[in-house]
Every structure is written in C-alpha cells, then in structure tokens.
N, C-alpha and C positions, 0 to 999 in steps of 0.2 A: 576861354583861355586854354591854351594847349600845354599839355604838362608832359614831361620830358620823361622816357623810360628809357635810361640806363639797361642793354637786354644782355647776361653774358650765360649762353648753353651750358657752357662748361663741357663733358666728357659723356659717355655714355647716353645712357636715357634720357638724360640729362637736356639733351638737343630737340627728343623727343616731346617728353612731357611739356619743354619749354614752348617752341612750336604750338600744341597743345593748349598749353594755356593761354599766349594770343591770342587764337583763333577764338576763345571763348571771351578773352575780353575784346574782340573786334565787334561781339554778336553782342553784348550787352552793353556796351558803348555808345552804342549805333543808336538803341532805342533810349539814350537818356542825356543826348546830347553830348556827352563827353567825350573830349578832344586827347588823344592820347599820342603822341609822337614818337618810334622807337629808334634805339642807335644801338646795333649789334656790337659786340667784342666779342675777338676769337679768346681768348683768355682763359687757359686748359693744359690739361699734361700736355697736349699734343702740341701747343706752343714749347711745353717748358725741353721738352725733347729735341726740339727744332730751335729754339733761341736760348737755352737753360735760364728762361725765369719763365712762371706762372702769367707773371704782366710786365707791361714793359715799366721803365723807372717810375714817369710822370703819367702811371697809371691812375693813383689818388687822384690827383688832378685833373686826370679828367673825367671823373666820373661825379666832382663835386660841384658843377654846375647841375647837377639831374636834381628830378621830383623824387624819384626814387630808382631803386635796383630790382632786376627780376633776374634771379639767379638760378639756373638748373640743379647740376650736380657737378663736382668734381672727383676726381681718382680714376687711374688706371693703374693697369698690370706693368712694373717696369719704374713706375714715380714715385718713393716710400706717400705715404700717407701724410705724415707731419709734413713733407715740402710741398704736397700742395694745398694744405691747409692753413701752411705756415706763409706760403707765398702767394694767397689770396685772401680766402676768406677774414683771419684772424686779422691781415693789416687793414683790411675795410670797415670790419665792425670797428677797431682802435681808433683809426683816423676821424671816423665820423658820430665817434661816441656813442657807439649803438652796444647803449647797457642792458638794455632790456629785449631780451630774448621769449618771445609770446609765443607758446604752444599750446592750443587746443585739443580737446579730443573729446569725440562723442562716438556712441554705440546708435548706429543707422539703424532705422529700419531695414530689414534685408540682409542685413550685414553680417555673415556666419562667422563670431569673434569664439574662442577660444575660452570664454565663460556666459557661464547663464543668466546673462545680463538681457533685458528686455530694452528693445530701443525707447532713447530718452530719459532710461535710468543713469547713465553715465553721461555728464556735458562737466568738464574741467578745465582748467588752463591751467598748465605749470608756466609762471614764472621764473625764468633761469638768468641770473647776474651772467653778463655776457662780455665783462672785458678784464675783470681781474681774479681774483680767487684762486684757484687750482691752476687755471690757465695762464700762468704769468711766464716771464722770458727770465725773470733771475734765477739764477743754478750754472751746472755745467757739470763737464766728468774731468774726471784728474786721472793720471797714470794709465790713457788706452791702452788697451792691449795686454796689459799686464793682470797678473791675479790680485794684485790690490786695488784695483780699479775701482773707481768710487762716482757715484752721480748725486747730485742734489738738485733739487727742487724746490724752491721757493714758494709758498702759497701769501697772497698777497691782498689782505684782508682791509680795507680803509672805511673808517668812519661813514666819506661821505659818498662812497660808495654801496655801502650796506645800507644806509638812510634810504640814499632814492631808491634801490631797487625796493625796499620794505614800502615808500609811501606811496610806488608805481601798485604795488598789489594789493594793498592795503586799498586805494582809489578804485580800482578795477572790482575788487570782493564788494565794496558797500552798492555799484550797480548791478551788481549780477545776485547771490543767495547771501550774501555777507556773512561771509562766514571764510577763514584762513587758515591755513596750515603752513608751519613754518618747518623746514627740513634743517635738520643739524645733528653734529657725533658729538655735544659738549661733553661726554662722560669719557673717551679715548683720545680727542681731539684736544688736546689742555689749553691750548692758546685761542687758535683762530675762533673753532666755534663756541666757546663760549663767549668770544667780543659778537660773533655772529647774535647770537641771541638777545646777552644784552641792548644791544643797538636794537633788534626788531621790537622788543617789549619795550622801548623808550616810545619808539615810533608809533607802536600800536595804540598807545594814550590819545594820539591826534585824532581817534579813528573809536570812540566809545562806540560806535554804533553796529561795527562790523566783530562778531565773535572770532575767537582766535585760540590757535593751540601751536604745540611746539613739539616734533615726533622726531623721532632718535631715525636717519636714515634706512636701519637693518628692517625696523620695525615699518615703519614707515611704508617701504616698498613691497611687504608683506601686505599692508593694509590694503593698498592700491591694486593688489589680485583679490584678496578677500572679499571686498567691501567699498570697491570704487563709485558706487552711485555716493559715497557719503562726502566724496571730497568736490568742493565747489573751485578755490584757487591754492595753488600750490605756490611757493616762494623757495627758491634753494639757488644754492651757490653754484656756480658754476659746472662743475665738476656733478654735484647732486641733481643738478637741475636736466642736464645733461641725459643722465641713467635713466631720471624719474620720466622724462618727458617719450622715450623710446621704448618704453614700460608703458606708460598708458596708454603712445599708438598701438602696443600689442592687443592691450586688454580689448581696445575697441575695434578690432579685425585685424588688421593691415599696416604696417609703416605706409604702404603706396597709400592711405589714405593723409597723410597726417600733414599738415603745413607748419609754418613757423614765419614769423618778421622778427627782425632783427631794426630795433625799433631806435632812436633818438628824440627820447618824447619834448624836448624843445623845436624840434623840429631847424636847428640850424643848418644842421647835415641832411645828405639823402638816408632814406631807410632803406633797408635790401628787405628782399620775400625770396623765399627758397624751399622746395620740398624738403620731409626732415629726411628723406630716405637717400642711399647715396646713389653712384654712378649706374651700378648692377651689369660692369661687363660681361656677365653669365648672357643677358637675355639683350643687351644694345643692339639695334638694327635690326629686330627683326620683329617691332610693329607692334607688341604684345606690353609695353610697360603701363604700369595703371596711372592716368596724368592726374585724377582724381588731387594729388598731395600738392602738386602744383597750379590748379585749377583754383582750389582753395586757398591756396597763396597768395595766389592774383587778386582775391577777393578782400585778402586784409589789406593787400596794398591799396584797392579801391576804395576802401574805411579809410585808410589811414591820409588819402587824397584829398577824403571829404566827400565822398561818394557815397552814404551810409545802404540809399537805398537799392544802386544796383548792387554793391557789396551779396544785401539780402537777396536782392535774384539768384545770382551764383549758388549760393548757400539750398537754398530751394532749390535749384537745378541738380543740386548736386545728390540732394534727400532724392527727388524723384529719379532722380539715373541711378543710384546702388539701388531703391527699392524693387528696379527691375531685373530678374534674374538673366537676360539678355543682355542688360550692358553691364553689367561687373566684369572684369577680368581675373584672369585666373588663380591669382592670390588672392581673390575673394571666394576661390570656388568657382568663377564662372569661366564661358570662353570667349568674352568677347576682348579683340583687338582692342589697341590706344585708338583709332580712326572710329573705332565701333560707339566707344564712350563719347569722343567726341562731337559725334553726331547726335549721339542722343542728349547730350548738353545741350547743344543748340536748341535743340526741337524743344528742349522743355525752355528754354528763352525765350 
C-alpha cells in the first residue's frame, strides 16, 4: 500500500534538512518494503511575499487527503513571526486536530551537551497541549497607537481538552518508566491552572499504575537542568509545554538534534513531523545545517505509519552517526557538512 507524504520545506534550512530527511527515508524504505509517495508545496515566506498568504485558501484541503505532513521550517527576515505561524502552522495543527504535540529528547553518546550528563541518562518526552491553552485566537488591542493602548489575551483552558492531552501521556508514561510530571502555576495562575490540575489528578486515577507528580513551572524548568535524567514524561499546556520541550533539546546538546509530531491520536486527520528548531537564515544555503532534528522526525512519522521497526533503524542510525566525531556538525562541535551527516546515515542503514 503506498501512503501519501504531504512534503512542505518551508524557508531556510528548512529546504535543507527537509531534502535531508527524504533521502534517509528513501534508504530505509527501500529495505523494509515500504511504499511512500511524496507531493511538494512551496508554502513559505517566500510565497507569503509573492502572493501575501503563507498558503493558498483551499490549502487545508488539500493536504487532508495525505497519510501524513513532513514539514521543514518556517520564517524569514522581512515576514513578522506570528504571520507565518499564524498562516501555516497553527491552521494545520487546528484543522486536523493535532492536540498532541511529542517531543523527545535524549543525551547521545558523543554528544558534547551543556551538562554532565552521561549518554542514556537523559531519554524524555514533553508532552505539549497543541491547540488551545495560551495559544488561542480570543483577545485583541483597543485604542492603537495611542498611550492607553491595551491587548488582551485569552487563554482557553477546556475540560476535554485537558482530559485527552493528560490520558495521551498518562498511556505513553505506563509504556515507557511510568512515571509523570505534570507542569502548572496554580499558586499565580488562579483560574486556568488550577482547573489544569484538577482535571489531570481526576485522570491520573484511570492510570493507578503509572506514578505521578505536579511541579510549579519556575521550579520545574530548574529541575530539568538540575536533574533531568529523573524525569521520564512531561505533560504541560501549551505555552509550558512549549518552553519545557526547547529547554530539554538544550540540555541534551543541540535544538539541531530535536524532533517533534504534531500528532491526531484518532488518526482521522493527517499528522505533520517537523524539526523543533526553526528556519536559521544566519547559516541557509550554505550546506552546514544539522538534519539530524529532521531525520528524527521522519522516524516518528514512520511510527506513527506503522512502521515500528524501520522507525528503530533510523533512530540506530542516528546514535551511530552523532557517536562519530566526523559526522556531527558544528553545533555539535563538529565540522561536518548536512551532506556529510547524511551520508554517514545511510552507511549506517
């Protein structure tokens, strides 16, 4: 059966790493039978400059026949930030119900991180609520321009949307070290996150078998430099989820390592895969971005396909190519090229 990839580069590196990870899923594809079919969209600043929108109207629609999304990066110099996040990304995860936000992170062997972590002491996932919370569209500003100028913000907190994100992670902790942490301000936050809490400790009853805690987010993101080998799965609201998950790719070397799915665990919708890191027109075009964060991406989309076990090749590929100080690139310390890395991907395929 041939399953359908929705591919959109985006900007930047973005073209790059994307590219990149292809070629790695064409090499491990190849040897496990699987049929993967791709359909490009230019869908980027560089449209929104040249047609002023990110995508075109009946861009949802067309991307809601696909198995999935394999998304680069977006932003450039010249496109504010919110409009191209606001004119891509966030309508795709909304339309396709993609609540569940999966970011891993581990300390490689090889991998010169930023603390005295031994590889395989740190393997985490934050779970991030990925369509309402902090990130909502209610608010607005009143009287621009003027000195009383005023903006509000809506955070938009729902029952059964705190349920499933809590019993999406809550499921994920009892296969993995069962064991959870829930991020929340209930002591500043008077409204939302204490309904945040509530609702997880109603949840957490379904789940007697996975241990569980509740960390104040200030404290919280302290712990996660301190003492990150201790945390197994993370759950935080959007906005928390956010912080917490570009904090752990620190701790474990590199944002260039770090992946993410933007997930629809019904599976009615396509899911998207995207590096966490963004566009980096500092270094675009010129050969040197680490695809690694996108490569890994590729590999949850491969999970998430139903591919479990080339998924695990990838992942293996990936351990043997940081371990080697010749293909890391330079935000690992090392000097090797994006072409560099993914040659030696292959090779260990």
């Amino acid at each position: 059966m041939v399953q359908r990839i929705a591919v959109i580069p985006g900007d930047g590196i973005g073209i790059e790493v994307t590219a990149a990870a292809r070629t790695v899923l064409d090499a491990v594809t190849a040897g496990h039978g699987i049929e993967l079919a791709y359909d490009e969209f230019d869908w980027s600043c560089r449209r929104y400059a040249r047609d002023g929108a990110m995508m075109p109207a009946d861009g949802i629609e067309q991307l809601r026949a696909y198995d999935a999304i394999l998304l680069g990066a977006v932003g450039w110099p010249g496109v504010p930030d919110h409009v191209s996040l606001w004119g891509l990304l966030i309508p795709i995860r909304r339309a396709f119900r993609q609540y569940v936000n999966l970011r891993p992170a581990r300390v490689f062997a090889g991998v010169p991180g930023p603390l005295r972590a031994e590889p395989g002491s740190v393997d985490l996932v934050v779970i991030r609520e990925n369509v309402e919370g902090e990130y909502s569209e209610i608010g607005g500003r009143l009287n621009r321009g003027f000195p009383d100028e005023v903006a509000v913000q809506e955070s938009i907190f729902t029952r059964a949307g705190v349920s499933r994100i809590a019993d999406y992670a809550f499921e994920l902790a009892r296969g993995r070290r069962a064991y959870l942490t829930s991020a929340t301000k209930s002591n500043g936050i008077v409204h939302t996150l204490p309904f945040w809490d509530e609702v997880v400790a109603s949840r957490a009853e379904r789940f007697p078998d996975v241990r569980w805690d509740s960390e104040h987010i200030d404290a919280l993101a302290a712990k996660l430099v301190l003492e990150p080998g201790r945390f197994d799965v993370i759950v935080a609201s959007n906005l928390f989820g956010d912080i917490l998950s570009d904090l752990a790719a620190a701790v474990a070397g590199s944002i260039g390592i770090a992946p993410s799915a933007n997930l629809d665990p019904t599976r009615t919708y396509p899911s998207m895969f995207e590096p966490v890191h963004g566009s980096a027109p500092d270094i675009a075009g010129r050969g040197v971005a680490n695809p690694v964060g996108a490569v890994w991406s590729a590999a949850l989309l491969l999970e998430h396909l139903g591919h479990p076990a080339a998924a695990a090749r990838i992942v293996t590929a990936i351990e043997a190519t940081l371990a080697n100080p010749a293909s890391r690139t330079r935000d690992l310390h090392g000097t090797a090229d994006t072409a560099t890395v993914v040659d030696a991907l292959v090779a260990a395929l």
